[in-house]
C-alpha positions in Angstrom: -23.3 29.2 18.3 -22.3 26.0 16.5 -19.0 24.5 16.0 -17.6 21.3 14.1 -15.2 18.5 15.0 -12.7 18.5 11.3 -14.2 15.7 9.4 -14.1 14.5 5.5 -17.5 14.0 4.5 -18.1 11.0 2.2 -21.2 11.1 -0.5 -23.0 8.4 -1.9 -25.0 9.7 -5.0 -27.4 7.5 -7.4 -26.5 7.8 -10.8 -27.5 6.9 -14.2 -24.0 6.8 -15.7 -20.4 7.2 -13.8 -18.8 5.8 -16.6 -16.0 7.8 -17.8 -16.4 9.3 -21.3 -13.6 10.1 -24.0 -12.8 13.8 -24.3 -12.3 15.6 -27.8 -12.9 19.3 -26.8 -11.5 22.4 -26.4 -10.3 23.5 -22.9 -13.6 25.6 -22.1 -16.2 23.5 -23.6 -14.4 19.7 -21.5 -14.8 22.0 -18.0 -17.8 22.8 -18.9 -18.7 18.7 -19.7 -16.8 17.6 -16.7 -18.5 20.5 -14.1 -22.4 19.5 -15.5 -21.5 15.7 -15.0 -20.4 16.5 -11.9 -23.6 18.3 -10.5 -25.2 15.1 -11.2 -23.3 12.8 -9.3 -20.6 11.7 -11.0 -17.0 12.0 -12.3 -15.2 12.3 -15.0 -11.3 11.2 -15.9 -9.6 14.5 -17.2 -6.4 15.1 -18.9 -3.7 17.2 -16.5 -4.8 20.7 -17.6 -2.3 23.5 -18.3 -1.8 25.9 -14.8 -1.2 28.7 -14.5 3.0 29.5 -13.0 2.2 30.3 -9.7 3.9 28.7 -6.6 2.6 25.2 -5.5 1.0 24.4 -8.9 2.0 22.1 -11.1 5.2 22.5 -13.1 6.4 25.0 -10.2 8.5 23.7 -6.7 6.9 24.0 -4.1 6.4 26.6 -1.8 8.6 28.2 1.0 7.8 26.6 4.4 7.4 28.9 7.4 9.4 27.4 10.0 8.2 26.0 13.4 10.5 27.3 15.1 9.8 30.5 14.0 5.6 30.5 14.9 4.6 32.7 18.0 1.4 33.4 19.1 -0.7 36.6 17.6 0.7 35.9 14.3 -2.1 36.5 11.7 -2.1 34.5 8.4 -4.0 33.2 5.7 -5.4 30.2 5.1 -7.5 29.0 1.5 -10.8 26.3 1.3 -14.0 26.5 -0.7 -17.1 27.8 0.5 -19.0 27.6 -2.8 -17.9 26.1 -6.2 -14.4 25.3 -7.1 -12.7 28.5 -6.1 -10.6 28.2 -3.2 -10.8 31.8 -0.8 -8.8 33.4 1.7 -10.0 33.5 4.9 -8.1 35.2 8.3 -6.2 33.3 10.7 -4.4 34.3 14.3 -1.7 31.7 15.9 -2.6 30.7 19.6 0.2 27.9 20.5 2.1 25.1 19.7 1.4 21.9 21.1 4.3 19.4 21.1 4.7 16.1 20.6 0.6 16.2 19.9 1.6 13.0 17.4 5.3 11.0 17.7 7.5 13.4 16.9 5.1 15.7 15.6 3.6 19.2 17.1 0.8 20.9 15.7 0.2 24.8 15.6 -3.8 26.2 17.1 -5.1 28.6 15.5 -8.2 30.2 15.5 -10.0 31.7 12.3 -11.6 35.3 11.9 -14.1 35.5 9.5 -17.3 36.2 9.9 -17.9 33.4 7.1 -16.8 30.6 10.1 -18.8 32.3 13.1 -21.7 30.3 12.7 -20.4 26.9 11.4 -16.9 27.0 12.8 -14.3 24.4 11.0 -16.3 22.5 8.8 -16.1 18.6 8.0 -14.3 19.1 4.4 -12.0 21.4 5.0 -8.9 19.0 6.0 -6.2 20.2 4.5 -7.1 24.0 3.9 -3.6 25.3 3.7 -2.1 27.9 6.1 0.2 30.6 5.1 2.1 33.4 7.5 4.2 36.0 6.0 3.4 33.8 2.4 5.0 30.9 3.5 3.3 27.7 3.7 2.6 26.8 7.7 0.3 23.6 7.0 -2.5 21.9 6.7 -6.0 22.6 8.6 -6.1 19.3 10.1 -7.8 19.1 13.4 -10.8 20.2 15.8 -12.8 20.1 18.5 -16.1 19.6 19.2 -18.8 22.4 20.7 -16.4 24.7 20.6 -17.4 28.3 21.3 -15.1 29.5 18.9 -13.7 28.3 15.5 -10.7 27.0 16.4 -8.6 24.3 14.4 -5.1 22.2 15.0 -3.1 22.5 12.0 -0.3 20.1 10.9 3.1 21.1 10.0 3.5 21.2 6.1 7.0 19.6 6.7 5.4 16.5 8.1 3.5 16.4 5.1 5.8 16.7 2.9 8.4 14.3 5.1 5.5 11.6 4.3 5.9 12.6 0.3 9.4 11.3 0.5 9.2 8.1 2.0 10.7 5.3 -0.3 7.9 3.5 -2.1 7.6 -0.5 -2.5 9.6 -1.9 -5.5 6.4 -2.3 -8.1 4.9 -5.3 -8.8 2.2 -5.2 -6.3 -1.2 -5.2 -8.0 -2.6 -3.7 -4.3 0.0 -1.4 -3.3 -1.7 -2.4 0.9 -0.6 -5.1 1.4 2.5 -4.1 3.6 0.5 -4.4 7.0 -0.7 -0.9 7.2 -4.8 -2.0 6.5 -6.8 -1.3 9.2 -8.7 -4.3 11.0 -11.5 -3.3 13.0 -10.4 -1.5 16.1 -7.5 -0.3 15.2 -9.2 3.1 13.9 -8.8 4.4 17.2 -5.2 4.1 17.2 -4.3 5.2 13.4 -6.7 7.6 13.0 -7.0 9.1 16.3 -11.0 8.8 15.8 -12.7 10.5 18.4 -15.2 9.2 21.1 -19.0 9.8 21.0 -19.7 13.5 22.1 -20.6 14.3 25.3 -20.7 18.1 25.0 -17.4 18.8 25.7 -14.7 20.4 24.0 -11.7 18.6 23.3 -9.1 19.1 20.3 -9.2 15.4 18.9 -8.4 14.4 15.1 -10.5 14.6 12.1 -13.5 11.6 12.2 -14.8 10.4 9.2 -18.5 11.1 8.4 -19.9 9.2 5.5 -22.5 11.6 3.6 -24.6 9.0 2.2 -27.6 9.8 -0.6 -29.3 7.1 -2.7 -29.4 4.8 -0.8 -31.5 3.2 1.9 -32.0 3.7 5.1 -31.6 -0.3 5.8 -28.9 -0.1 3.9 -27.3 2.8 6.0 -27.5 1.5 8.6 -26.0 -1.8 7.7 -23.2 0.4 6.8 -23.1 1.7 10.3 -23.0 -1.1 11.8 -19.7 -1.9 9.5 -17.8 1.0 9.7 -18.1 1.9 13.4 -15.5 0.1 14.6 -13.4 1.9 12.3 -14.1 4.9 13.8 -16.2 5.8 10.5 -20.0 7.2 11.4 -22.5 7.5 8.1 -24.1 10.8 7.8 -27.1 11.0 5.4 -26.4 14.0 2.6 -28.7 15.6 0.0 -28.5 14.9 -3.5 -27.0 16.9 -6.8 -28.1 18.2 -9.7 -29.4 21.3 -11.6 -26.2 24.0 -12.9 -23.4 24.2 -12.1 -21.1 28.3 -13.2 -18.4 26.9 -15.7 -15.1 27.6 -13.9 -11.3 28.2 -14.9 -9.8 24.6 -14.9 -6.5 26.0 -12.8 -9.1 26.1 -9.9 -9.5 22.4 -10.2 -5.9 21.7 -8.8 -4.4 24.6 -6.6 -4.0 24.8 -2.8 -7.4 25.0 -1.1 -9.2 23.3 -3.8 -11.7 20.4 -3.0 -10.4 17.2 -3.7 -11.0 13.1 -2.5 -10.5 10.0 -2.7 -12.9 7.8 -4.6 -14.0 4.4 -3.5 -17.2 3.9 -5.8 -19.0 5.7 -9.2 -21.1 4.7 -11.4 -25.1 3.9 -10.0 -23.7 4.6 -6.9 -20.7 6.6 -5.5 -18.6 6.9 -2.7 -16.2 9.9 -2.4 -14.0 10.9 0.8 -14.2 15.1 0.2 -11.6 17.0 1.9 -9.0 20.6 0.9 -5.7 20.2 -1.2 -2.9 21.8 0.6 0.0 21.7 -1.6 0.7 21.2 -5.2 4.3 20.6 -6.8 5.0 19.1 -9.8 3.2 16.1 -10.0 3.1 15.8 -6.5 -0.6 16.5 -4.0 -0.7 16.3 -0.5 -4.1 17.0 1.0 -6.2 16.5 4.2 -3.1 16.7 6.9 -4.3 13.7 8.5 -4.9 10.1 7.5 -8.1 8.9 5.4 -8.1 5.7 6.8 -4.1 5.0 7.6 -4.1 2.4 5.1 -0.5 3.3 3.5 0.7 2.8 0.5 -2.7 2.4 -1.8 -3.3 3.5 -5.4 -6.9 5.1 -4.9 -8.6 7.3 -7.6 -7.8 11.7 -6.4 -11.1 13.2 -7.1 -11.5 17.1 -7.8 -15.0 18.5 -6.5 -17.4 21.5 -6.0 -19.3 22.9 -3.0 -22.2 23.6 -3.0 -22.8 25.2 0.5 -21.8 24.4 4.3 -24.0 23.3 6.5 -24.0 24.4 9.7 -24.3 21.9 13.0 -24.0 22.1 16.5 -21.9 19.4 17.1 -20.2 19.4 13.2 -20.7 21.6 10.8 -20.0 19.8 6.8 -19.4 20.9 3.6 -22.4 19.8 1.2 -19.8 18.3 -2.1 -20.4 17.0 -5.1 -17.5 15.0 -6.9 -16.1 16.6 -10.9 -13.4 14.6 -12.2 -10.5 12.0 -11.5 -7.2 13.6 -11.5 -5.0 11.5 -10.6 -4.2 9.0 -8.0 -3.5 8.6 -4.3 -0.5 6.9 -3.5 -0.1 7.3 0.3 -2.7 7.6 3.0 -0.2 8.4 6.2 -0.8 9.7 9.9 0.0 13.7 8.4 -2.1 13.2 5.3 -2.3 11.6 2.3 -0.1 11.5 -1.0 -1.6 11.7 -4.6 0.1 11.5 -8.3 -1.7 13.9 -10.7 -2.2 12.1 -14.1 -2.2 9.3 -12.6 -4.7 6.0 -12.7 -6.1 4.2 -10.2 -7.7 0.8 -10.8 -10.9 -0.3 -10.2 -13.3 -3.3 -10.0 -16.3 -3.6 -12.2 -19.3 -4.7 -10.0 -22.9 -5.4 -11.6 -26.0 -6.6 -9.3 -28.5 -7.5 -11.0 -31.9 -7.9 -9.0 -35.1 -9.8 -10.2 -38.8 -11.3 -9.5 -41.4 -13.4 -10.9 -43.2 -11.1 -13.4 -41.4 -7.6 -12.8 -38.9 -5.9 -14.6 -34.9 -6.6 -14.0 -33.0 -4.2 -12.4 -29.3 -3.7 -12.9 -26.7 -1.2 -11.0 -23.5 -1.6 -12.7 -20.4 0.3 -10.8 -16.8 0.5 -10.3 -15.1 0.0 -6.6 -11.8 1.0 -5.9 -9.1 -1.9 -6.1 -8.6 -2.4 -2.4 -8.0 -5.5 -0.5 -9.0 -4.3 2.7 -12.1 -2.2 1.1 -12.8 -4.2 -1.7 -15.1 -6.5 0.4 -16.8 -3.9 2.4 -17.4 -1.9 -0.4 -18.9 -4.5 -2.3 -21.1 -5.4 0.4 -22.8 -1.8 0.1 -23.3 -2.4 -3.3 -25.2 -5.4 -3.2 -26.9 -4.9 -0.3 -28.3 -0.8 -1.7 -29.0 -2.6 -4.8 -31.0 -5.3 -3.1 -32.6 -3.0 -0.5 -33.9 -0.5 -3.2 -34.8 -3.1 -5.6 -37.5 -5.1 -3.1 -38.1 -3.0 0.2 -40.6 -5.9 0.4 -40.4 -6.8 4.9 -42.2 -10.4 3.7 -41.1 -13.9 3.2 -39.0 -14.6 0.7 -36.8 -17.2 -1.0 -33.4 -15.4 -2.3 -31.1 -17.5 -4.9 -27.7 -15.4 -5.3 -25.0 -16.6 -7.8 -21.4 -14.6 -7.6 -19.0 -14.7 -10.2 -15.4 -13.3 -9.2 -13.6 -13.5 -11.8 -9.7 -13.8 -11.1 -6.7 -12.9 -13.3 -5.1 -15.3 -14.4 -6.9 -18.1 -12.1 -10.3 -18.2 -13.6 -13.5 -17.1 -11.9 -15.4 -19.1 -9.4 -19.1 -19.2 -9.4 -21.2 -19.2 -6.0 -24.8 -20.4 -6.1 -26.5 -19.8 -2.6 -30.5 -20.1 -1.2 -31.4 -18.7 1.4 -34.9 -18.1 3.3 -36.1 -14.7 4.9 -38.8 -14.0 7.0 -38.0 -10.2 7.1 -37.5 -9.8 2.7 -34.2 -8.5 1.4 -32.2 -7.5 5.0 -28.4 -7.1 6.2 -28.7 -10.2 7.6 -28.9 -12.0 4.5 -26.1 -10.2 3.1 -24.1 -11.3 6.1 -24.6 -15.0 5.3 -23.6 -14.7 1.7 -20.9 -16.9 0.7 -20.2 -15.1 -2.2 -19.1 -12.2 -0.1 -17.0 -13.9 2.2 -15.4 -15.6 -0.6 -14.2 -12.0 -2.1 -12.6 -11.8 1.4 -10.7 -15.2 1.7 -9.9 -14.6 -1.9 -8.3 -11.3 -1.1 -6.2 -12.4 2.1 -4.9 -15.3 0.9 -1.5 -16.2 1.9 -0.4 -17.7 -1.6 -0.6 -14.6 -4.2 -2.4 -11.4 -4.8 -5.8 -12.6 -6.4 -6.8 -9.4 -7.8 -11.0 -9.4 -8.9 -11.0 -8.3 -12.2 -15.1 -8.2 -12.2 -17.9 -9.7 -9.6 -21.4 -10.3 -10.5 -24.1 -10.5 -8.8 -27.2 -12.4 -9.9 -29.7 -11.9 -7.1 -33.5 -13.2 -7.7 -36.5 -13.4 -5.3 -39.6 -15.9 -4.7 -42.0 -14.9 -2.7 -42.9 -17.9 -1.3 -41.9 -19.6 2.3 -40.8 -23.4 0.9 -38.1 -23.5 4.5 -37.9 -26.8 6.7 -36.5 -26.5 10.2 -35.1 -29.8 11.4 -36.5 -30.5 14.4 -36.1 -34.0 15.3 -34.0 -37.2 14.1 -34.8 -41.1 15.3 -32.9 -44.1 14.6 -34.6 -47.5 14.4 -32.5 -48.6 17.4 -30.4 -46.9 19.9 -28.0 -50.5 19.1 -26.6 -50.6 15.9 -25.0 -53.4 13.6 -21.3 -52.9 12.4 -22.4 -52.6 8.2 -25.6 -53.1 8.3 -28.0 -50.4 6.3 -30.4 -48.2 8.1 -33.1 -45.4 7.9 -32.3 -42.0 9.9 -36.1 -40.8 10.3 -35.5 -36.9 9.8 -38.7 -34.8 11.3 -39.2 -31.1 9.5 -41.4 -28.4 10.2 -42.6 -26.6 7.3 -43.1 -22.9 7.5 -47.0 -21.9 8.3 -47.0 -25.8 7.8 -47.7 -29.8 9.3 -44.8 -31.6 10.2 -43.2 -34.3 8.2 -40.8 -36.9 7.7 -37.9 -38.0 5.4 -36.1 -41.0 5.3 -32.2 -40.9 5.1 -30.6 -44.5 4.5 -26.9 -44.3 6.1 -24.1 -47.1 6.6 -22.7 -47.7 9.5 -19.0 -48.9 8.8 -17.4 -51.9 10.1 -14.6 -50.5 11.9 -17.1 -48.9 14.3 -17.6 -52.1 15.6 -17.8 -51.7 19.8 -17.9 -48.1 19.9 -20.3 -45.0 20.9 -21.0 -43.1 18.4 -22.8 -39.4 17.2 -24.4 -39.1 14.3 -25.0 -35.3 13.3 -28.3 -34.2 10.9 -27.9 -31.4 9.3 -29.1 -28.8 6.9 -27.1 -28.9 3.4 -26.1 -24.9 4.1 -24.6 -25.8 7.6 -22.0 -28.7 6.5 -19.4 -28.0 5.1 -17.9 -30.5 2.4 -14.3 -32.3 3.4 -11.5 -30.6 1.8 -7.7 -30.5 1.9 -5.7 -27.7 3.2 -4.9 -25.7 0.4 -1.5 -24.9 -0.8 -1.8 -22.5 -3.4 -4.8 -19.8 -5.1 -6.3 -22.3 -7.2 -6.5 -24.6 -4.7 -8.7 -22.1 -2.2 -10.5 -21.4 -5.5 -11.3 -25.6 -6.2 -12.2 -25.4 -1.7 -14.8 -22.2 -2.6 -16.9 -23.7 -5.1 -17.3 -26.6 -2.9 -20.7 -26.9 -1.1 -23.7 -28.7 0.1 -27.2 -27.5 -1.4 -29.3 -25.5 0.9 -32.2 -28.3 -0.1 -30.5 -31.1 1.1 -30.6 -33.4 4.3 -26.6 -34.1 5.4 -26.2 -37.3 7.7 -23.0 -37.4 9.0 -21.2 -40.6 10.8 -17.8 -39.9 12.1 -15.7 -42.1 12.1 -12.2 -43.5 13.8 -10.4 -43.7 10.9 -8.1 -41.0 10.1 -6.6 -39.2 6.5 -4.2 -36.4 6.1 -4.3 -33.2 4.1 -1.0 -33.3 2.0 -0.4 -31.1 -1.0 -4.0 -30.0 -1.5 -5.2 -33.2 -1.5 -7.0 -35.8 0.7 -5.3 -39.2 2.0 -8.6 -40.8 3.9 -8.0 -43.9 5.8 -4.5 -44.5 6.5 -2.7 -46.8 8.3 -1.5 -45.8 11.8 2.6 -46.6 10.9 1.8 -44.2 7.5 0.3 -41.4 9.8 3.0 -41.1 12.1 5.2 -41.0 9.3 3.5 -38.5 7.7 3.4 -36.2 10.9 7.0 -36.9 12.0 8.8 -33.6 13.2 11.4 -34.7 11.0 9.5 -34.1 7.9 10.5 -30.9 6.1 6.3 -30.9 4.9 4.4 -32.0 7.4 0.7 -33.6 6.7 -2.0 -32.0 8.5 -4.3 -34.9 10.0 -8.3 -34.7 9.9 -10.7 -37.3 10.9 -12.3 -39.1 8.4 -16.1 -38.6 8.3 -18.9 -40.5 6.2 -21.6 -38.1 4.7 -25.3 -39.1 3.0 -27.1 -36.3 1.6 -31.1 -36.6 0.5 -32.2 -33.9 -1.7 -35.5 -32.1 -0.5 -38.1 -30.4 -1.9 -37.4 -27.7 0.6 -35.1 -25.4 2.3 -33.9 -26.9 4.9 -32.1 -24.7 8.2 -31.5 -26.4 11.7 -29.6 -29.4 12.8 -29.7 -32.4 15.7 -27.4 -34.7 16.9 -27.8 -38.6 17.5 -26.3 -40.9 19.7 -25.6 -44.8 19.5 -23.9 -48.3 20.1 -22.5 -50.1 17.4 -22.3 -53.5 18.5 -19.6 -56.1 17.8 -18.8 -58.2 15.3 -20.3 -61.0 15.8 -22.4 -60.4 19.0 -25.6 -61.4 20.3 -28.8 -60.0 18.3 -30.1 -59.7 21.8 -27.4 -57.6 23.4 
C-alpha cells in the first residue's frame, strides 16, 4: 500500500521550439495543433474557446456552494481530476470531519476517497485543486495530505475561502511586477507561507501540499544545483520522464472546466518549467485552482497553463501525476494561502533569455527561452537556465578557463554588459554559476530601491578554454619594512602558476605624503577580488553606471589606504576633503546627508594570467624629513 503527501509536480522538458505560433484554424484542427505540441513539451497561446453552458464554465456564475455548516460526517460526494488526458472524472468521496481553525480563520473538511482507481496511489501530487461536490454543490478544493497513509485520505479547502481570495482588491496598475507588495518569499519563509512539510520519517501526519519539481532535460549537476536552491523554500526537485509520441485529439471545453489540469508556467522554450496542479472552479473569466498557495507570492501575473496526463505514478511516500503542459490560457493573478487566482484570456509577460555556449573548434550551441517576469524568480530561474545550458553543453570535469559576458537589457535605462573570467578545476560546475556577476547583477537590478527595472532580454555569451593559465598570489615583499613619505617603490608580487614554477611581478606604487609618520597595510589582490570605488547610488542608472564597474580578473590590484577621507553625495565621489567640509557635510542638520568613505589609492598591473588569492602588507612611513637611518 502506497500513499502520497498532495503535491504540484513541476516538469522541465527539452525542447526544440516553445515559441508560440499564430493560429488560423478551425476549432478541431487548432486542438488538434495545440494537443501534438504539447506531447512534445511545449505550449501553445490559445484564443478563449467557446464552452459549453454548464455551471462553473465560462460565461456562466459560478456554482452553488455547500455550506460548512451544513457538512457532517458519512456524507458521500463527488469530486473531478484527470487520470489520463484532458478529461476530468468523477471519482467517490465520504466526509470524516471538520478540523477548525486548521489555517487563521480557516477549517478544512477530511475526506477520504473510494475508488478503486486511488487504492494504490492514494492522493496524488497534481491533483490540488480537484473540486469537491456534495448534494451538487461545490464543497472545495482537494488541497491537502498526509504522508504513508494507509488510506487515501485528503484535507480539502473550503471553496468560500477560495473564492473570498478572488475578491480581494487588487493594486492600482502601474506595476510592471505585480510582487512587489512584500508578499515574495525569501528563503525560509516557505515554512511559514506554505506550510511545507518536514522530511518524512514514516509517519502520517495531514500537513499542506509540498512542491516537487519534476525535472527532465536537464542534468543531473544541474538538478542538483537546483536543489540546493529551492530547499529552503520548501521546494524538493523530483526527476520526471520526458514527452512525446500522440496524443487523442480532445473537445476544447475540457481544456477549462472544474477538474481539469492546469499550472502555472515559469519557463518554455528549450527548456520548461510548469507547476501542474487541478482547476477547481471556473466563472466568467474568473479560475481558482490548487486550494493552497504555489509559492505565496501574492499578487503576480504568471502565465495559467492547460495540460494532459499521461498516467499516475504510484509511490510509497507520494504518488505524482506524470503531466505534460498544452497551451497558455490565461494568466495567474493571485497566488494566496487558499489557492491561487487566474484571468482567462489573459497575458502574462515574460523575459527572453538566450545562452549561448562555445569552444575552440566545436560547434556553438544556443538555448533560447522565455522565463516568467518575476522579481523574486526571475534570478533563480535564470540561473537554471544558464547553468543546464552550460552543464549539457561541456560535462567536461577538467580545467578550464570560462569568459561569460551578460547583457540585461533594461527598459528605458539601457542594458549593461558584464564581462567575467573565471578559472575551474572541476569544468562547467554550480560553483562557477554562483560567482557570476552577471547573475547577481539581475538580482540587485531587480530589488533596487529606486524603480522597477524590468529585464526586457538577458544574454548570455558563455565560452570555454581548456587551458589552466590561473596564478594564485602567494606572497608580496616590499623593498623595506620603512618607507619614504612620496617616494616610488616596487611591490614584489610572488604567483604560483597552475601545474607551474613560481614567479614574480613587479608593481610600482606611491606612497603619499600625508602618510607621513604612520603604520600602514598595503593589500595585494587579485583584479576579481577588489572592488572599484564607487558612490552610493541614488537612482537606477546610477546602480547600472556601479555594475559595469570592475577590475579584470588578469590583473594585480595594490591597494594603499589612506587617512584621507571623501564623501558619497548625489552619486558621486568627493575624495580628499577638508575636515571643516566633512563635518559639514555629515551635520545631523542636513536634510541630505553625505555618506563618508575612506579614500584609498589603487595600482593595477595587467597579467598574462588569471590571477585568484590575496596578501596583506605592513609598513612605516617615515617623516618628513627624517633620518635615512631611522
Amino acid at each position: 500500500m502506497c500513499r502520497g503527501v498532495l503535491t504540484l509536480p513541476i516538469r522541465f522538458d527539452s525542447l526544440n521550439n516553445g515559441s508560440y505560433a499564430p493560429w488560423a484554424m478551425k476549432r478541431h484542427r487548432l486542438l488538434s495543433a495545440a494537443l501534438w505540441l504539447g506531447a512534445v513539451g511545449g505550449w501553445v497561446m490559445l484564443p478563449r474557446p467557446a464552452r459549453p453552458e454548464s455551471p462553473g464554465s465560462p460565461g456562466n456564475p459560478a456554482p452553488a456552494i455547500f455550506p460548512l455548516s451544513e457538512v457532517r460526517p458519512g456524507q458521500v460526494g463527488e469530486a473531478f481530476t484527470v487520470f489520463e488526458g484532458v478529461k476530468p472524472e468523477a471519482f467517490k468521496v465520504r466526509v470524516l470531519s471538520v478540523v477548525p481553525n486548521f489555517l487563521p480563520k480557516q477549517d478544512i473538511v477530511v475526506v477520504r476517497a473510494e475508488d478503486p482507481r486511488l487504492v494504490t496511489c492514494g492522493i496524488a501530487a497534481g491533483m490540488s485543486g480537484s473540486p469537491v461536490y456534495v448534494e451538487g454543490k461545490l464543497l472545495g478544493a482537494i488541497a491537502y495530505g498526509w504522508s504513508f497513509a494507509k488510506e487515501p485520505l485528503a484535507g480539502v479547502t473550503p471553496i468560500a475561502a477560495m473564492r473570498e481570495a478572488s475578491q480581494r482588491s487588487r493594486r492600482p496598475p502601474g506595476d510592471p511586477f505585480l510582487a512587489e507588495d512584500g508578499h515574495g518569499l525569501t528563503p525560509g519563509q516557505a515554512a511559514q507561507q506554505t506550510a511545507a512539510p518536514a522530511l518524512a520519517t514514516g509517519e502520517p501526519r495531514l500537513q499542506a501540499a509540498s512542491l516537487p519539481l519534476a525535472v527532465s532535460g536537464i542534468s543531473d549537476a544541474a538538478m542538483r544545483d537546483l536543489g540546493e536552491d529551492l530547499r529552503p523554500f520548501g521546494l524538493v526537485p523530483v526527476r520526471s520522464g520526458g514527452t512525446g509520441g500522440k496524443t487523442p485529439t480532445a473537445a476544447l471545453a475540457e481544456a477549462v472546466q472544474p477538474g481539469a489540469t492546469v499550472g502555472v508556467g515559469l519557463i518554455r522554450g528549450d527548456m520548461n518549467a510548469v507547476a501542474m496542479g487541478t482547476l477547481t472552479q471556473v466563472a466568467g473569466k474568473t479560475v481558482l485552482a490548487f486550494g493552497h498557495p504555489f509559492l505565496g507570492l501574492g499578487e503576480v501575473n504568471l502565465p495559467l497553463v492547460s495540460g494532459q496526463v499521461h498516467t499516475i505514478v504510484a509511490s510509497l511516500s507520494s504518488s505524482m501525476k506524470l503531466v505534460s503542459p498544452l497551451a497558455e490560457i490565461g494568466a495567474v493573478v493571485q497566488d494566496l494561502p487558499s489557492g491561487i487566482v487566474a484571468e482567462l484570456g489573459r497575458h502574462a509577460p515574460s523575459v527572453p533569455i538566450e545562452v549561448l555556449v562555445s569552444a575552440r573548434h566545436e560547434k556553438e550551441r544556443t538555448f533560447r527561452t522565455q522565463v516568467a517576469l518575476h522579481r523574486r524568480l526571475l534570478p533563480l530561474l535564470a540561473a537554471t537556465v544558464v547553468g543546464s545550458a552550460m552543464a549539457e553543453t561541456k560535462p567536461d570535469v577538467t580545467d578550464m578557463v570560462i569568459s561569460m559576458t551578460t547583457r540585461l537589457a533594461v527598459r528605458g535605462a539601457g542594458s549593461v554588459d558584464i564581462s567575467e573570467q573565471v578559472f575551474s578545476s572541476e569544468g562547467l560546475s554550480g560553483r562557477v554559476l554562483s560567482q557570476a556577476r552577471g547573475i547577481k547583477a539581475l538580482s540587485d537590478l531587480l530589488g533596487n530601491p529606486f524603480a522597477p527595472a524590468v529585464i526586457e532580454r538577458m544574454d548570455v555569451d558563455v565560452r570555454v578554454e581548456f587551458r589552466d593559465d590561473v596564478a594564485e598570489i602567494v606572497g608580496a615583499a616590499l623593498p623595506d619594512e620603512r618607507v619614504r613619505p612620496g617616494e616610488t617603490l616596487a611591490v614584489r608580487v610572488v604567483l604560483r602558476p597552475y601545474a607551474g614554477k613560481e614567479f614574480v611581478e613587479s608593481v610600482p606604487i606611491l606612497i603619499p605624503r600625508a602618510l607621513a609618520g604612520r603604520n600602514i597595510k598595503i593589500e595585494v589582490a587579485s583584479g576579481a577580488l577588489v572592488r572599484p570605488d564607487m558612490p552610493k547610488p541614488e537612482s537606477l542608472r546610477g546602480l547600472m553606471d556601479n555594475l559595469r564597474l570592475s577590475y579584470p580578473a588578469k590583473s594585480i590590484v595594490v591597494t594603499v589606504s589612506t587617512p584621507d577621507g571623501g564623501v558619497s553625495l548625489r552619486g558621486r565621489l568627493i575624495p580628499s576633503l577638508p575636515d571643516s567640509a566633512l563635518d559639514t557635510l555629515r551635520s545631523t542638520s542636513q536634510a541630505r546627508r553625505a555618506d563618508p568613505y575612506r579614500v584609498t589609492d589603487r595600482f593595477v598591473r595587467p597579467c598574462d594570467h588569471l590571477v585568484s588569492g590575496r596578501q596583506e602588507l605592513a609598513a612605516r612611513v617615515r617623516e618628513i624629513g627624517a633620518r635615512a637611518d631611522w
